[in-house]
N, C-alpha and C positions, 0 to 999 in steps of 0.2 A: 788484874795482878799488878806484881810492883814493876817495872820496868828493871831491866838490868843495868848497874850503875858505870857501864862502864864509860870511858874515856870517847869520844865521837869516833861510831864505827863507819857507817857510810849510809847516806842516801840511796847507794842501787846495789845492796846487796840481791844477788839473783837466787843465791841458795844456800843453805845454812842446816848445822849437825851440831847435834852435841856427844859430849860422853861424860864420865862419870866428874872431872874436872872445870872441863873448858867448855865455851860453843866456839864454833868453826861457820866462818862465814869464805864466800866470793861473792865479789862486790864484780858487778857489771861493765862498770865503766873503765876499767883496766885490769879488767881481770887478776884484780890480788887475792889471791888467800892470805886469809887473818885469823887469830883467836884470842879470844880474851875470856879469864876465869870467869866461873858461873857464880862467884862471889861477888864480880866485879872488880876491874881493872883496867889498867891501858893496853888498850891494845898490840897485837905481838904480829909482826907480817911473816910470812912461811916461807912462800913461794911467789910466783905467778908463772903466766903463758901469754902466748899470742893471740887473740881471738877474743871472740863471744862466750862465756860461759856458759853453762848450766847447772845438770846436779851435782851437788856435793854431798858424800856422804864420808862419814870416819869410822874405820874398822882396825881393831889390833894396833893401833898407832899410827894411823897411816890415814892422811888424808885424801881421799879420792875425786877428781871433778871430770866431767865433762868438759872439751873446749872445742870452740869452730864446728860444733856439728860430726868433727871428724876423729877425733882422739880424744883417748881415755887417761890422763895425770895422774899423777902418787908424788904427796912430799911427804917425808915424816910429820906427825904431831906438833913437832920441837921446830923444824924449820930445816933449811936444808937446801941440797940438790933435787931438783925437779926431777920426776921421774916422766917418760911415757910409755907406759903398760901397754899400749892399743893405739895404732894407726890406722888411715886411712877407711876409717868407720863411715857408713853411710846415712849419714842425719839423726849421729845419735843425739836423746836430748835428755831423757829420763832414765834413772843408775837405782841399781840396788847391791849394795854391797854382804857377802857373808862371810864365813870363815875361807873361804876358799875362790871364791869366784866373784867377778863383778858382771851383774848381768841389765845391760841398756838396749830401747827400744832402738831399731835402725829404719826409721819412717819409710827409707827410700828402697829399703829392701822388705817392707813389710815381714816384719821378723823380729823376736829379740835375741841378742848374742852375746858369748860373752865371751872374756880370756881368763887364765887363771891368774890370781891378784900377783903370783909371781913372776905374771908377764909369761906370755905363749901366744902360738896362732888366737885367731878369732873364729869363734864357733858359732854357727848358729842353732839356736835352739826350737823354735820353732815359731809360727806365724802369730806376728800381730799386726791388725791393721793398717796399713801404709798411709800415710799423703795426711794425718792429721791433725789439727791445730796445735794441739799439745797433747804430751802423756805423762802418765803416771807408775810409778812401779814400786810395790813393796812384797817381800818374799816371806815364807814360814821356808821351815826346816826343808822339806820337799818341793814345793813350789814358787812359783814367779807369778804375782797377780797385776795386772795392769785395767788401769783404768785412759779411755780415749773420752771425745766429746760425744761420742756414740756409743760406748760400750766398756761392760768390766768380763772381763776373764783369767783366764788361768791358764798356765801349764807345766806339767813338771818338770823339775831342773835337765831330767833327762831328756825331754824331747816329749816325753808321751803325755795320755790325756790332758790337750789343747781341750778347752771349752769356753763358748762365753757362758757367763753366770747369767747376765743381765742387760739385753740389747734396751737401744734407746737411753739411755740414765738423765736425760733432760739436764745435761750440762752445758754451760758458757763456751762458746767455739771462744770466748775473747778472757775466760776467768779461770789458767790454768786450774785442772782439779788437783782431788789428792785422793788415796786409799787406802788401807789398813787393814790388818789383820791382828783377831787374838786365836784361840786353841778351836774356835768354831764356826768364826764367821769374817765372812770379807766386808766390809764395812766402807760410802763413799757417799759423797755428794752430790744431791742432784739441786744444780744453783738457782735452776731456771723456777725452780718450787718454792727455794728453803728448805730443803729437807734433808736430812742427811739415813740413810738407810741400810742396810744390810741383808747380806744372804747364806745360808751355807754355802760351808767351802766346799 
């Protein structure tokens, strides 16, 4: 594909969103949120934090990141005051955001939880794997699917049927994954193959 022409974004971007305008990046090395048009452009700085990043995702205007393993951020789209939605989190690292909820693994509580994107307690919703290299999370309308270096499952937003789909997935403890869903199937990668596969949901 063409590379996007923008202005130099950064060497360590850690995670990166788009929407129907812009893409939204955080960059690693100082944790700034950036975006710059999917036309191409110079780059626009939002926000930042303190800490290590992770996932970034953008919903309704609103840019969301993981930082320090411990807290959940929100700047606006446009730039802004920092927000933090979510404190003292337990090794979250992977975010899925939707119209209402932002829902992140918390490794060291083996579990995924979440707040509401308007800021509230932190709920947990129910078990995922704990202690593992990296994770992954993308959601449908009722569920939270996550992918670990061992394993892809599910469970719904409410708590109830927790399942794994697919022990083993033969992924990189060292090559974060990633996983997907459309209207029938969860979909991921197993690195150690080549092969990328799917299951019903």
């Amino acid at each position: 594909g063409t590379p996007l022409p923008v202005t130099r974004a950064s060497f360590d971007i850690e995670s990166l969103d788009v929407d129907a305008g812009y893409v939204y990046w955080v960059e690693s090395d100082l944790g700034a949120v950036k975006r710059a048009p999917i036309t191409g452009g110079v780059p626009t700085f939002l926000g930042t934090g303190s800490g290590m990043p992770f996932d970034l995702r953008v919903r309704n205007g609103q840019v969301y990141w993981l930082l320090g393993l411990d807290k959940l951020l929100r700047v606006p789209g446009t730039g802004g005051a920092v927000e933090t939605v979510a404190s003292g989190l337990r090794a979250a690292e992977a975010l899925t955001v939707d119209e209402g909820f932002a829902c992140f693994t918390e490794s060291d509580a083996a579990r995924g939880s979440y707040p509401p994107t308007a800021g509230g307690p932190v709920t947990p919703i129910g078990g995922i794997a704990g202690f593992q290299l990296w994770y992954a999370l993308t959601h449908d309308t009722g569920s939270v699917y996550w992918l670990t270096p061992m394993s892809v499952g599910s469970i719904a937003k409410d708590g109830s049927a927790e399942r794994t789909i697919a022990p083993a997935p033969l992924s990189s403890g060292f090559v974060r994954g990633s996983v997907a869903v459309d209207d029938t199937y969860v979909y991921w990668a197993e690195g150690l193959i080549g092969a990328i596969k799917r299951a019903p949901k």
